[in-house]
C-alpha positions in Angstrom: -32.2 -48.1 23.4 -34.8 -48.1 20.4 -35.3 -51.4 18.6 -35.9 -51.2 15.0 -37.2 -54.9 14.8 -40.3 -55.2 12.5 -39.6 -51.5 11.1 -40.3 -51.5 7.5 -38.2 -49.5 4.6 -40.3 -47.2 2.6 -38.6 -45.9 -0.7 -40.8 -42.5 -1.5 -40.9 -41.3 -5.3 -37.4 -39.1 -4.0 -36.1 -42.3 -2.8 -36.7 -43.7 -6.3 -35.3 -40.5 -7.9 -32.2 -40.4 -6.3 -31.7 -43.9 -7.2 -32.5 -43.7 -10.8 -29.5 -41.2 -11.0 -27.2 -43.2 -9.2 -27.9 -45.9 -11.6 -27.4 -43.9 -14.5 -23.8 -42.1 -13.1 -22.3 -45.7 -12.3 -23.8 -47.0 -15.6 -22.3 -43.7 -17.5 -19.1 -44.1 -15.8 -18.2 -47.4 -16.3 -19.4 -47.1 -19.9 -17.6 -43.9 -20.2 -21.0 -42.3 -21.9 -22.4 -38.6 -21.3 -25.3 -39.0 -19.3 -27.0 -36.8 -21.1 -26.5 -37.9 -24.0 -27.4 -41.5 -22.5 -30.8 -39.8 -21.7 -31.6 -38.3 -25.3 -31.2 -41.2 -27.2 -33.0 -43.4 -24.9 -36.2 -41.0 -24.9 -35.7 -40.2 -28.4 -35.4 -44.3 -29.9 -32.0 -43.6 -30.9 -29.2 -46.1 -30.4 -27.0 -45.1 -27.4 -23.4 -43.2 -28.1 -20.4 -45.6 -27.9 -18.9 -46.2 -25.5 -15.4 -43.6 -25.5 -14.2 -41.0 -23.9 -16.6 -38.8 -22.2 -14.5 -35.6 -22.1 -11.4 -35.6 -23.7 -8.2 -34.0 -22.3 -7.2 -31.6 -24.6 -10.1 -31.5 -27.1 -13.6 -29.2 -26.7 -12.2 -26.0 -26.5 -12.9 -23.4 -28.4 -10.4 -21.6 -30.7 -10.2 -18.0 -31.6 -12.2 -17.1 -34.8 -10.2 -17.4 -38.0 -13.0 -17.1 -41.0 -10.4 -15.8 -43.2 -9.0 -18.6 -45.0 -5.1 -18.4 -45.0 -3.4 -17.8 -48.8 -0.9 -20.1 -48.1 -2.2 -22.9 -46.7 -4.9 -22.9 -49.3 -2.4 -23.1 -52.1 -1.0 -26.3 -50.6 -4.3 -28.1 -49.9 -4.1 -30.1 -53.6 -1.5 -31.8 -51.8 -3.6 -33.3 -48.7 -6.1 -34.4 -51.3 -9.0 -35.0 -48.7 -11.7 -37.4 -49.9 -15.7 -36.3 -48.9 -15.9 -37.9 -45.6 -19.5 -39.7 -46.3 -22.0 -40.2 -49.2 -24.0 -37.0 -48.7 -23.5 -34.0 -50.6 -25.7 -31.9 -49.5 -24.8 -29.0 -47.9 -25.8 -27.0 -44.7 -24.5 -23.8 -43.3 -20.8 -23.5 -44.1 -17.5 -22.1 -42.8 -17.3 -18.7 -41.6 -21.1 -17.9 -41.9 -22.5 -15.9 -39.0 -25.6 -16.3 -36.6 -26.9 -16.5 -33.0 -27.2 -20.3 -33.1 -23.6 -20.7 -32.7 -22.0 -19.5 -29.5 -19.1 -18.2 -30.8 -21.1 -16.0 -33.5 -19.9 -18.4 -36.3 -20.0 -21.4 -37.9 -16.3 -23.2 -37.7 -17.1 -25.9 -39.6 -19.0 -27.4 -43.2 -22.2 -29.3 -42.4 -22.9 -32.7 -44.8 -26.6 -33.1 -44.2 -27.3 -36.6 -44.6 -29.6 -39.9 -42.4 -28.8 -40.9 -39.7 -27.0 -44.2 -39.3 -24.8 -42.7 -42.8 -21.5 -44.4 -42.9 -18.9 -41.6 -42.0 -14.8 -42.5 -43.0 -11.8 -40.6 -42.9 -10.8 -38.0 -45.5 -6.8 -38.4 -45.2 -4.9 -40.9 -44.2 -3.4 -40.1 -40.4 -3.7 -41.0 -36.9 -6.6 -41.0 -34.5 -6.0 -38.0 -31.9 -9.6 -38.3 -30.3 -12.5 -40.3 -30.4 -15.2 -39.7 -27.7 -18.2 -37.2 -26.9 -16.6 -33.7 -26.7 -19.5 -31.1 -25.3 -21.7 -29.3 -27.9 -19.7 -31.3 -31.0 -21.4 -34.4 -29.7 -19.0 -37.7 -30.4 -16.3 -36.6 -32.2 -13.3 -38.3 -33.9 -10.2 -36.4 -35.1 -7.7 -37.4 -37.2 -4.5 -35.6 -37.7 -2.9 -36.0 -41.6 0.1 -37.6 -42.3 0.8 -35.7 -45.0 0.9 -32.5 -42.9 1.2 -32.7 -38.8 0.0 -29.8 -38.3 -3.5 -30.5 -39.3 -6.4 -32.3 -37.9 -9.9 -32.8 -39.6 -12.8 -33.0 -36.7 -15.8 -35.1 -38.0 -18.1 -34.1 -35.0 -21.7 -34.9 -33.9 -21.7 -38.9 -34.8 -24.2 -41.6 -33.8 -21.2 -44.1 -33.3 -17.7 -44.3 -33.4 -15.8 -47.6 -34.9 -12.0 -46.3 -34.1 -10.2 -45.9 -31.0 -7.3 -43.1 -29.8 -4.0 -43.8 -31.1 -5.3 -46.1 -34.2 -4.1 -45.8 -37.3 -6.4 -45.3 -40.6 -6.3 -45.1 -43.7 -8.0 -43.2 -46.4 -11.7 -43.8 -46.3 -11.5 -46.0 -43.3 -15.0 -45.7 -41.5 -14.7 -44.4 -38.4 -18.5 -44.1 -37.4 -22.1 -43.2 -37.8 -23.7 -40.1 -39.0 -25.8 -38.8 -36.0 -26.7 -35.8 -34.2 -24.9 -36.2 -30.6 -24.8 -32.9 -28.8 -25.6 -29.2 -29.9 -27.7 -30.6 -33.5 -30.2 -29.3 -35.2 -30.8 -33.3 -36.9 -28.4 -35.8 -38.5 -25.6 -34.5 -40.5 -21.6 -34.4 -40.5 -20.2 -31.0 -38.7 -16.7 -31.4 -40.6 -14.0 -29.1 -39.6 -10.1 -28.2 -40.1 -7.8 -27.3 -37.3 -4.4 -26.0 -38.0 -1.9 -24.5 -35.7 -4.9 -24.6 -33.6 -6.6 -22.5 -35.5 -9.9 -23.3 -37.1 -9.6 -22.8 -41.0 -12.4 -23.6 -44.2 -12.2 -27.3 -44.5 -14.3 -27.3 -47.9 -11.3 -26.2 -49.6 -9.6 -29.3 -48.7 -11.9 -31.8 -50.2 -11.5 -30.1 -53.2 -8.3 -31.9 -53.6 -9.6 -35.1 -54.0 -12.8 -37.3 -55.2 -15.8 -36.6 -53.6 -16.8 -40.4 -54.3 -15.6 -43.4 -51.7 
């Protein structure tokens, strides 16, 4: 039989690989963080995502396209009476508008261009259905109205988040950071309006209510 008394362990720069990544899927596990995501911020200064749900059950898919807003449900929206979801007012690409940057061929939401670190709150009053990273929306919190059941406001690619599933907020709670977490072209708000699980114009919405918090 072979003695291996007085061998000596050499780690070779694989060895070291391979070990870096196990570090980083036992960290990102435990932490429930993207590791991805994990590496961005770290090579890029930014402060790490919080700590959540790394892939929601239920939430990431992709609807069918809907760029029509429908009559109906715009003629009700006075009644949610959404607030502006952060203190930016500037405006990027908006519902409905078309392009190859977006892998369903369309935008489905309103981008609030804004800085980074940007206090973000919540337009309606309602019940947190998600908070966590969700794919190419980055961390995402939605938020489903109490005034009408049927419709949740996604407020997607956020540096942090402050709220947890299942918590209850109230109008102009802050529920996390501007950022640019997953598929973003630089900080802003990706603000969207899901109905009957159907993607609808959410600017429409805010028009009910003040734009100031």
């Amino acid at each position: 039989m072979a003695s291996i008394t007085g061998s000596s362990l050499k780690l070779t720069p694989l060895h070291v690989i391979g070990l870096g990544v196990g570090i980083l899927l036992a960290y990102s596990a435990i932490k429930d963080r993207n590791p991805l995501e994990v590496i961005k911020t770290t090579l890029t200064g930014q402060p790490l995502p919080e700590a959540g749900s790394w892939a929601p059950a239920g939430y990431g898919q992709v609807f069918a396209p809907s760029v029509t807003p429908d009559a109906t449900l715009i003629s009700n929206m006075g009644q949610i009476g959404a607030v502006w979801p952060t203190s930016s007012h500037r405006l990027g690409p908006k519902f409905g508008e078309a392009g190859s940057a977006w892998s369903s061929g369309y935008h489905d939401g309103l981008d609030i261009d804004g800085s980074c670190g940007d206090a973000v709150w919540s337009p309606v009053a309602g019940q947190v259905r998600s908070a966590g990273y969700a794919g190419a929306y980055g961390n995402r919190v939605v938020i489903r109205s109490f005034q009408s059941r049927s419709l949740e406001f996604w407020l997607c690619h956020l540096a942090h988040i402050s709220v947890r599933p299942g918590a209850t907020v109230a109008q102009r709670t802050k529920i996390g950071t501007m950022g640019q977490t997953g598929n973003a072209y630089g900080c802003h708000l990706h603000f969207m309006a899901v109905t009957g699980n159907r993607k609808v114009d959410p600017l429409p919405y805010l028009t009910g209510g003040s734009k100031n918090a």
